[in-house]
C-alpha positions in Angstrom: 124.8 74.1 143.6 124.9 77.0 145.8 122.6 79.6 147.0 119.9 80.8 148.8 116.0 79.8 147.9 114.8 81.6 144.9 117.7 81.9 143.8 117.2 80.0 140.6 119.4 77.0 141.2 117.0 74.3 140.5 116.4 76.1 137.0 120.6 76.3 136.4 120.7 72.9 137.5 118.1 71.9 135.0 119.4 73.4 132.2 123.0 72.3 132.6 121.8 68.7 132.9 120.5 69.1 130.0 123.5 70.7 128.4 125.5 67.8 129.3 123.4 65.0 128.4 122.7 66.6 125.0 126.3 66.4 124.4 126.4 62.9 125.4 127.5 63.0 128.8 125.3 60.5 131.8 123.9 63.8 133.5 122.0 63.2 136.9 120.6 66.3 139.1 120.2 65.2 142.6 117.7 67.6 144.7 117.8 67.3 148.1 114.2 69.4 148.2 113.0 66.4 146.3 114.2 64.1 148.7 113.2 66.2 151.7 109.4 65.5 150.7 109.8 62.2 149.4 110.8 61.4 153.2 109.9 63.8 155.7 106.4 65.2 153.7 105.8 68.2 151.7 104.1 70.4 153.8 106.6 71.8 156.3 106.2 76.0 157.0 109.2 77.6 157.8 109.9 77.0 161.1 111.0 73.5 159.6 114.2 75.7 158.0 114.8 77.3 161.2 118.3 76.6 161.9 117.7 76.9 165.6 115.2 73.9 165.0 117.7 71.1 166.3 115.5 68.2 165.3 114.3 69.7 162.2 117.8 70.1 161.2 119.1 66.6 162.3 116.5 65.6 159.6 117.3 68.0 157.0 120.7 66.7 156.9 119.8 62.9 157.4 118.3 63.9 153.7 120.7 66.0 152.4 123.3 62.9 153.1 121.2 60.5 151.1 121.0 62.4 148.4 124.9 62.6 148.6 125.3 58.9 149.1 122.9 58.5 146.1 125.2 60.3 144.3 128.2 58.7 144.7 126.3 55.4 144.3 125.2 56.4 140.9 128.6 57.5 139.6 129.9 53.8 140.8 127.2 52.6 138.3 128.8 54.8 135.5 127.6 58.1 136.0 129.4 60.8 134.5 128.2 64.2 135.8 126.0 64.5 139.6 124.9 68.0 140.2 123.9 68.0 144.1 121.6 70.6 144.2 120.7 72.1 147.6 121.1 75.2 149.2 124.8 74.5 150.6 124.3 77.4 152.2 127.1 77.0 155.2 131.3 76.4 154.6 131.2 73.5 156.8 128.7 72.1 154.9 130.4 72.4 151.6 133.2 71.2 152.9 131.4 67.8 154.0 130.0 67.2 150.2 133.2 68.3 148.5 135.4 65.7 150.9 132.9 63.2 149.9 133.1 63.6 146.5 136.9 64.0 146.6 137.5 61.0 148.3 135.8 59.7 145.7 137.9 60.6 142.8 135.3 63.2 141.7 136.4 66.8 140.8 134.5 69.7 142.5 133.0 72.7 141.2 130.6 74.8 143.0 128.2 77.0 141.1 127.0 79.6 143.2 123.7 81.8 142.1 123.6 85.3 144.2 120.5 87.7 143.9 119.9 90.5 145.5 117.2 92.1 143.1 113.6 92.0 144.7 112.1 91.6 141.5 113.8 88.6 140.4 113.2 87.3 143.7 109.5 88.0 144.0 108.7 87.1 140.7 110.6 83.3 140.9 108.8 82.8 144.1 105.0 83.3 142.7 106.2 81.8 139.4 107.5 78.4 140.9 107.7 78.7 144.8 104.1 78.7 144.8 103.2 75.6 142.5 105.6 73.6 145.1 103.9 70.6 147.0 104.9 72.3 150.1 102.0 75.1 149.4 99.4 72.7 148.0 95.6 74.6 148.2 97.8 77.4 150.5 96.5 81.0 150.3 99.1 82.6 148.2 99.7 85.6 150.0 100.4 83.4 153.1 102.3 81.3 151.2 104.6 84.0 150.2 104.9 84.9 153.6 105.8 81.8 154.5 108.5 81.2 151.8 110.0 84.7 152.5 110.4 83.5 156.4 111.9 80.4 155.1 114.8 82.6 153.1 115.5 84.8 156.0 116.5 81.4 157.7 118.8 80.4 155.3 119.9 83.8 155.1 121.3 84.2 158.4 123.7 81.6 158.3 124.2 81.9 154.7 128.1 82.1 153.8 128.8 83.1 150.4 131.8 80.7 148.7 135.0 82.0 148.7 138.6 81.2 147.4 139.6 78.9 150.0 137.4 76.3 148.4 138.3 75.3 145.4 137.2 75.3 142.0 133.6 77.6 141.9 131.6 80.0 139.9 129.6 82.6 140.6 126.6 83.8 138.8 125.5 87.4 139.8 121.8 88.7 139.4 120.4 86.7 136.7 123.8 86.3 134.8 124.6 90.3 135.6 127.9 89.2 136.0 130.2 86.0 136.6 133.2 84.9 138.6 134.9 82.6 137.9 137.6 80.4 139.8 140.4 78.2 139.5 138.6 76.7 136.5 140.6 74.1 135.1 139.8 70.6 132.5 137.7 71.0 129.4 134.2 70.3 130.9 134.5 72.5 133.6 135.4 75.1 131.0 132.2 74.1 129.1 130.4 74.8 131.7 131.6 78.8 132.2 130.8 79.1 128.6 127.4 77.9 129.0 126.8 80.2 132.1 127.8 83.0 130.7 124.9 83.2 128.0 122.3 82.0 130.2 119.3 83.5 131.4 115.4 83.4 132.4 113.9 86.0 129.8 110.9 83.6 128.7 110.8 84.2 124.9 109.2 81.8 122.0 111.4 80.0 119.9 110.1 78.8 116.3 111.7 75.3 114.5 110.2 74.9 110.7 111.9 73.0 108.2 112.4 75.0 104.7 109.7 74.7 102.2 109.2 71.6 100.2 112.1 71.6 97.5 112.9 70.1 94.3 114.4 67.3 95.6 111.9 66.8 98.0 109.4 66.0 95.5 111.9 63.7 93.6 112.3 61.6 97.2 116.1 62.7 97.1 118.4 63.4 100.3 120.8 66.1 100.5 121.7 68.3 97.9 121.3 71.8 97.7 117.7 71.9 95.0 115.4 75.4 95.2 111.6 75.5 96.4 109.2 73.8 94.6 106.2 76.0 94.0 104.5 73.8 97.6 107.2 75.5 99.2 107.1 79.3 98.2 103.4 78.9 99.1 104.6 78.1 101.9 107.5 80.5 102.5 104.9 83.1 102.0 102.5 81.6 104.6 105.2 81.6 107.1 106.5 85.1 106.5 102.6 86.2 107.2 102.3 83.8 110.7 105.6 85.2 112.2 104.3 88.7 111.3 101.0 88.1 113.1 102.9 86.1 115.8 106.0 88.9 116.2 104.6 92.1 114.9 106.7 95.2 114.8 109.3 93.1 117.7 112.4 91.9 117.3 113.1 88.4 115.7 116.6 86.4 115.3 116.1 84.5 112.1 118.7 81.9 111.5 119.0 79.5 108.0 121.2 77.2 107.1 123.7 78.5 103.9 121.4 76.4 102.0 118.9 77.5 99.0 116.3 75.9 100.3 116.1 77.5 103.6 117.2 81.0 102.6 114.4 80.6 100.0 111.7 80.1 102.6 113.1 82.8 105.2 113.1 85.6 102.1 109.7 86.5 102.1 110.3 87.6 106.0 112.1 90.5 105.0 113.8 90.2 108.7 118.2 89.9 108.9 119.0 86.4 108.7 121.8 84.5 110.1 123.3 81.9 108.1 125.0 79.6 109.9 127.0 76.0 107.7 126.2 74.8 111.7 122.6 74.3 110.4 123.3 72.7 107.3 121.6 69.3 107.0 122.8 66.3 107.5 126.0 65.3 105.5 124.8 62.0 103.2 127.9 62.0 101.8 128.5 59.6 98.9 124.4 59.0 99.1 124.3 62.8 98.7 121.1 63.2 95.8 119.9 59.5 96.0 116.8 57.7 96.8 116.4 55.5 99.4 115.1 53.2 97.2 117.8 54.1 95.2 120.3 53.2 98.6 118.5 50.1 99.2 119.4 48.6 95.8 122.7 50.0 95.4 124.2 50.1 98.9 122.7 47.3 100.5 124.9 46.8 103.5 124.8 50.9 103.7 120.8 50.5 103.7 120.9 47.8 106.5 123.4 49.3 109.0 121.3 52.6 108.9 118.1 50.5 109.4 120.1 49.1 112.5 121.3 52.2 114.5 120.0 55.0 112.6 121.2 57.5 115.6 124.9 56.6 115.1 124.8 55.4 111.9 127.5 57.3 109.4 126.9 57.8 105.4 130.1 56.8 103.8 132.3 60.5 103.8 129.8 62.0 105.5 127.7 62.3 109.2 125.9 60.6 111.8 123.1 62.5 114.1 125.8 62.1 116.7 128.0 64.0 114.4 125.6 66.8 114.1 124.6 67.1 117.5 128.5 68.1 118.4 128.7 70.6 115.0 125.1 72.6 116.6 127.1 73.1 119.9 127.2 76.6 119.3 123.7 77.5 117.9 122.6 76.1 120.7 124.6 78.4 123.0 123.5 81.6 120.8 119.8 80.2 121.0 120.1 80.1 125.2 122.2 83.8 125.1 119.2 85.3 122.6 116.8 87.4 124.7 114.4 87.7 121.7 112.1 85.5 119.8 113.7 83.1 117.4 113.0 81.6 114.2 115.1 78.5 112.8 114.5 77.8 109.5 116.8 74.2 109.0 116.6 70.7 108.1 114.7 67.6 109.5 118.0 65.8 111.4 119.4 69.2 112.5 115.4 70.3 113.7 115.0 66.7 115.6 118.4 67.3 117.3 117.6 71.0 118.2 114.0 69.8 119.9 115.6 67.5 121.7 117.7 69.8 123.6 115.3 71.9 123.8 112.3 69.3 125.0 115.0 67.4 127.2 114.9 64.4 125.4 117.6 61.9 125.4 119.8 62.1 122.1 119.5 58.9 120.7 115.9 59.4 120.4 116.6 62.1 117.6 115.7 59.5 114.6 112.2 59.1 115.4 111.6 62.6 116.5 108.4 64.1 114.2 109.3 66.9 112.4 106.8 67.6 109.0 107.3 69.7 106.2 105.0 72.8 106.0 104.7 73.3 110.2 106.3 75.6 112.6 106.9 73.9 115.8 106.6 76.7 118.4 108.7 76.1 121.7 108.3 78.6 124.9 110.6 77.6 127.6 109.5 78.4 130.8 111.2 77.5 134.5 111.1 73.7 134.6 109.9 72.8 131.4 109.2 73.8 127.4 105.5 74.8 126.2 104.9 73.5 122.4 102.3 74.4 120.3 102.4 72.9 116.4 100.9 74.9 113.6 100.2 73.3 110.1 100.6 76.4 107.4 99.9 73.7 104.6 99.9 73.4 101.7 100.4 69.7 101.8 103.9 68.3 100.7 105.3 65.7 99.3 108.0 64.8 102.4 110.3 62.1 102.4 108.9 59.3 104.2 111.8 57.6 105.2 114.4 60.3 106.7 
């Protein structure tokens, strides 16, 4: 990471680790900040980040290299993907963590957040500048004071990357705009598409399952079976919380292609995007049975998913890890969405979609909770995810072994 502070690069840096480790790659994010106050203490003003502060910046760079020699350390124990995540602010600088990492056998890209707008800035340093140890019980004002001194240091040694570098790229007021350079390999090319539709606009994002269906009540998997009358009820109660909750605004309302969810968005009156991507879980040649039904008839089947439920394939059809690469793209349209969102889908496909969004690792999808009849509501903020869970009822008759 590169950039000055309040820049957002702790936030990027968040949100691609959890990009990356979502798609099943050993993410890490290394911040040097973190390390900084786990050694030296928090409360350091800015003539700490003076860079005409010798000693202080003898010990700011003691830090910075432990992070850095964490780093490496951690890809030796099978680490896939460090993000160093500093300021980096100087070319010489750069060009000690890059050599590093080189020498390594670790390919270099630098991702480089530039803001000029005073708003943004202002409004990232109250919102999250000022809830930093370093300002513990601080007078606010003074505290912003303080934080703004501590930019104009790292602002006037501050070298923007450039093409002599290597690999970097750029990310221009908020996502305004993006440069990219001598991007090459399919996960650094990943990683541009995943820039490119991100931004900070705080907006609430609804998860709900469709209403209870036919095949719900029979204790059947799969299948493609209306509402039962449970789930209009519902369907009905949902269009009237989403109303109260959204109003005359904007909504993005996606389904899956299937009845069941289409059913229960209807009553929204609101465009709907259907995606297949959203479609539950393939069961494949299980597709309309019972568990119990599995149990007796495909024993082996019955035990191996009882084993490794998260990897676990239905014969012809999917595993969670399967459906976690198909949602690749929903999740990209949910992070490039600037309005709320409501996703009506399916328990596996719901689970996998919280835990991207709640940070949680992948394989925990399985044992996730996600009931019939409830809107999970999700309001991401800088560092973290705000959930709230509303039961709309009625009472339905879920599978009890999904």
């Amino acid at each position: 990471m590169v950039g000055l502070p309040a820049r957002g690069k702790t936030h990027i840096a968040r949100r691609l680790a959890r990009y990356l480790s979502w798609l099943g790659y050993t993410t890490r994010v290394f911040n040097v900040g973190n390390y900084r106050r786990a050694r030296l203490g928090s409360q350091k003003d800015h003539h700490f980040f003076d860079p005409n502060n010798a000693e202080a910046s003898a010990a700011r760079a003691e830090v910075a290299q432990i992070a850095l020699d964490d780093m490496i350390a951690w890809f030796v124990d099978d680490g896939e993907v460090g993000i160093y995540d500093a300021t980096n602010s100087t070319r010489e600088r750069r060009k000690q963590v890059a050599d590093r990492c080189r020498q390594a056998g670790h390919q270099v890209v630098f991702v480089e957040s530039l803001c000029e707008d005073e708003e943004v800035i202002e409004s990232n340093i109250r919102q999250t500048k000022l809830h930093m140890p370093d300002y513990a019980n601080a007078d606010p004002e003074r505290a912003v004071a303080d934080f703004r001194q501590r930019i104009a240091n790292y602002a006037r040694v501050y070298e923007p990357v450039d093409a002599s570098e290597g690999s970097f790229v750029k990310l221009i007021d908020v996502g305004g705009r993006l440069e990219a350079h001598r991007i090459q390999g399919y996960l650094p090319s990943r990683l541009v598409y995943f820039l490119m539709n991100l931004h900070p606009i705080p907006r609430p994002i609804y998860l709900t399952r469709h209403g209870e269906s036919l095949f719900n009540v029979e204790g059947r998997i799969g299948g493609d079976s209306l509402l039962s009358p449970r789930g209009e009820a519902f369907a009905a109660r949902l269009s009237g919380y989403i109303a109260k909750e959204i109003s005359e605004r904007e909504i993005s309302v996606f389904t899956s292609t299937l009845r069941r969810t289409i059913e229960t968005a209807r009553p929204l009156v609101r465009p709907t995007l259907e995606w297949r991507a959203l479609d539950e879980i393939d069961s494949g040649d299980c597709d309309g049975m019972t568990y119990e039904e599995i149990r007796r008839h495909l024993p082996t089947e019955y035990e191996a998913r009882e084993t490794d439920k998260f990897d676990y394939r239905y014969p012809r059809g999917e595993s969670y890890r399967d459906v976690i690469r198909r949602l690749e793209p929903v999740i990209v349209e949910i992070e490039r969405e600037r309005t709320p969102i409501l996703v009506v889908a399916h328990q596996a496909v719901l689970r996998a979609l919280y835990a991207y969004l709640m940070d949680r690792p992948p394989h925990e999808c399985p044992r996730i909770d996600v009931p019939l009849h409830t809107v999970i509501k999700l309001t991401p903020t800088t560092y973290a995810c705000a959930e709230e869970r509303v039961h709309l009822g009625p009472m339905a008759t879920a599978l009890s072994r999904p």
